[in-house]
C-alpha positions, 0 to 999 in steps of 0.5 A: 515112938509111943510115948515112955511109960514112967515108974512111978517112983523113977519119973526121970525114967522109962519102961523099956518099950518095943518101938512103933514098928511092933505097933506099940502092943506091950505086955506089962512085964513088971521086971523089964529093966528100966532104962533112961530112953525119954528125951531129956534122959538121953540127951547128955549122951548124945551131947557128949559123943555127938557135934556137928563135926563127927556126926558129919564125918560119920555120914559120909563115910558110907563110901558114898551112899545115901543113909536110906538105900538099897544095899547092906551098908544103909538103912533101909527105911528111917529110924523108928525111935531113939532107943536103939534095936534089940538082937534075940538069940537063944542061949546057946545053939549047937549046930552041924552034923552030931548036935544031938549027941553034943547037946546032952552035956549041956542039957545035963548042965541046965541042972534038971531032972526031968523033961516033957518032951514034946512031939508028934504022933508021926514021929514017934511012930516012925522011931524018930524020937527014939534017936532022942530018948535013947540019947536021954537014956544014956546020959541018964536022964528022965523023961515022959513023951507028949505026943499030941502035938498036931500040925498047927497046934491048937490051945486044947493041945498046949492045955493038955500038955501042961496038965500032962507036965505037972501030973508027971513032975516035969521040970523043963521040956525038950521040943523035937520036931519041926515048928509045931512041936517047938511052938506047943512047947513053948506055949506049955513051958510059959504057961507052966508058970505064968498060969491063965490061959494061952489066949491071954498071951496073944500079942507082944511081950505079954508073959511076966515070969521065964518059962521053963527051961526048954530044949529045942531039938529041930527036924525040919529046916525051915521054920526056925522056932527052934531059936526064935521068939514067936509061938503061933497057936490056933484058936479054933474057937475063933478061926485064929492063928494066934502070934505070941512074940515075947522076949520068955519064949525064946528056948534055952538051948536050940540043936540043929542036927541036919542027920536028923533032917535026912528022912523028911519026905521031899513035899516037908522038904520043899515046904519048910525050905520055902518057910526059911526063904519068906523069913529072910525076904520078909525081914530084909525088907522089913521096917525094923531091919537093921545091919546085922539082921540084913546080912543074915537074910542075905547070905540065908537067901544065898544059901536057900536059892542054892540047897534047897533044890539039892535037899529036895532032889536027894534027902541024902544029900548031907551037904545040902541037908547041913547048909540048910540048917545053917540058912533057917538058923541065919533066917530065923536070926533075921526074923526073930530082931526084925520081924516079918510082915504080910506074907506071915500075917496072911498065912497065918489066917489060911491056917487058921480057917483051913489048917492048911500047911504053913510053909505052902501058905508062905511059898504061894503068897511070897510072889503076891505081896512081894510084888505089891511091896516092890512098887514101895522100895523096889530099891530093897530087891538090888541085893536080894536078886544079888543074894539069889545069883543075878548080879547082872541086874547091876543097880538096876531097880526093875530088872531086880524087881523082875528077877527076883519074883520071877525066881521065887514063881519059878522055885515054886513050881520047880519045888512042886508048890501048889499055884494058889490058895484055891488048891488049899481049899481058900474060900473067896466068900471068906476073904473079908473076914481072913483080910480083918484078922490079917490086919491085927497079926503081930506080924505084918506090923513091919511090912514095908508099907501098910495096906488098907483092907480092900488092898488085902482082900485083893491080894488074897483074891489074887493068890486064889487066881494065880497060876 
């Protein structure tokens, strides 16, 4: 773990810090509580609750099991530090079939008067925001519509929304859509009142003041930024998908309404399903895993593998459409503590130079890097390939393996996934510099095992010729 930052009038003391698993990118955030987490501070806590008795009695009551193993009741990889995990959630989260009308009693209770609501050009010319704005209407609330918000939004976007925002006297925002929109709102609502620009905030934790209220009403079921603390933004100047992970960004209130998800066409559908899906493998496998954000990837995988093909096959299909927001809510709460790792931090360079969809980014390079990560903790895929349905692999490590990726390659094609990064207009020429930005995302910080830059040049190199 990085070494604690001291206050410099509380020298017993340390700044609250991510752990190294983040990589150690720290904002300077001057209201993070502070907290005793440097060794000597620490120490008389584990002296009073910890001897040798109880520590050894504990160890083994993990019904035989090894600390570091394969299944839910273990860590899957030693622990990064002595301060413990952090679990972000939104405030409150409204879900299942009527959220929308069920939120606006607690939009009403936030106490503000006028919202910027964030959305696409598609969607209010489909008339799917007037499912929002006649809900605003009736509870009596005021609102101006932003819908220029594009798919993979970009600063000259997030700008122009705050310009609209203050022009117009907007005192917090209501996202509607899928992870685009959510993602523009949130880069609007902290640059509102933390100021600069939006590049400044690239990286961890970087904002020093709350963002403005924000409502998250979702449509997709699949990214889940909805309810988490990611916001990626594309620097066209640089070719970039920025991450922002910050702690501020995580919306107030977040509505997952599946009658709102019914009219996405089966393409969306499959796409942001598949999304969901590298959300919970990525954080099950991920170094900053812990118990709580294991049993969310699983049951989101249990659920995935089960309804997104339902949801694909019939957008009508109501059972479907309510389990799979339920399994990109679960994946996102995996993700949003645990974060991701290298599947994320590649999809987010082809988006970057090519605009290409983000959830079909994931879906063709989910078999790539899992196989690589597979031959460093085979042992994580026994319970995902449980998760998936193929409780006949046992304990076995390589059927597991085999079996889960496997499935995945097989739900791509079922789903109509393109084969490889080739079809999405992936350049080999660019593979070195799409390799070097990869290496700095904030989200492959967490992959099980860290590649060198020739190891990702081969893994683009090798999604660009699978099939």
């Amino acid at each position: 773990v990085a070494e604690a930052e001291h206050a410099p009038d509380t020298p017993s003391s340390a700044r609250l810090h991510l752990s190294a698993a983040m990589g150690g990118v720290l904002g300077k955030s001057p209201d993070l509580p502070v907290i005793p987490t440097v060794p000597e501070d620490v120490e008389p806590i584990y002296k009073a609750f910890s001897q040798c008795e109880l520590s050894g009695e504990v160890e083994k009551d993990l019904a035989g099991h090894t600390t570091q193993g394969a299944h839910g009741v273990n860590y899957h990889h030693p622990s990064t530090g002595k301060e413990g995990s952090t679990f972000y959630m939104p405030c409150k989260s409204l879900l299942g079939e009527g959220a929308l009308v069920g939120a606006m009693n607690q939009v009403k209770a936030l106490g503000q008067t006028k919202a910027l609501i964030v959305t696409d050009a598609v969607l209010v010319k489909v008339g799917a925001v007037k499912a929002l704005t006649d809900v605003l209407d009736g509870a009596g609330l005021a609102y101006h519509v932003y819908d220029g918000c594009a798919p993979n939004p970009t600063v000259e976007q997030v700008d122009a929304g705050v310009a609209l925002l203050q022009d117009n006297s907007c005192d917090f925002v209501i996202s509607f859509g899928g992870g685009s929109p959510h993602d523009c709102a949130k880069a609007i609502s902290m640059l509102s009142t933390n100021g600069g620009c939006i590049r400044d905030y690239e990286g961890v934790d970087k904002s020093t003041k709350p963002m403005l209220p924000m409502v998250a009403v979702n449509t997709t079921a699949g990214t889940a930024a909805e309810m988490t603390r990611f916001c990626i933004i594309t620097d066209d100047q640089r070719h970039v998908k920025m991450a922002l992970v910050d702690w501020r960004l995580t919306p107030t209130l977040a509505v997952n309404d599946p009658l709102l998800m019914v009219g996405m066409p089966k393409g969306l559908t499959a796409a942001t399903g598949m999304d969901a899906l590298t959300h919970a493998i990525e954080a099950y496998v991920s170094t900053a895993s812990n118990p709580i954000t294991d049993a969310n990837a699983l049951h989101a995988i249990k659920l995935i593998t089960t309804f997104l093909p339902q949801a694909v096959e019939d957008g009508k299909n109501m059972k479907a459409r309510d389990m799979m927001a339920y399994a990109e809510f679960l994946a996102g709460m995996a993700f949003n503590s645990a974060s991701l790792g290298y599947v994320h931090a590649m999809a987010h360079q082809l988006g970057g130079f090519y605009h290409a969809a983000h959830g079909v980014c994931n879906a063709v390079l989910l078999p790539v890097v899992q196989t690589y990560n597979a031959k460093y903790v085979p042992e994580l895929f026994i319970d995902i390939a449980h998760a998936m349905g193929f409780t006949e692999v046992g304990q076995n490590k390589g059927k597991a393996v085999t079996a889960v990726l496997t499935a995945i390659k097989g739900l791509n094609k079922k789903l109509n996934i393109p084969p490889n990064i080739k079809e999405l207009g992936a350049k080999p020429e660019d593979f070195e510099a799409l390799a070097d930005n990869a290496m700095k995302d904030a989200c492959g910080l967490t992959n099980p095992h860290q590649p060198t830059k020739a190891e990702v040049i081969e893994l683009f190199r090798q999604a660009y010729e699978q099939q």
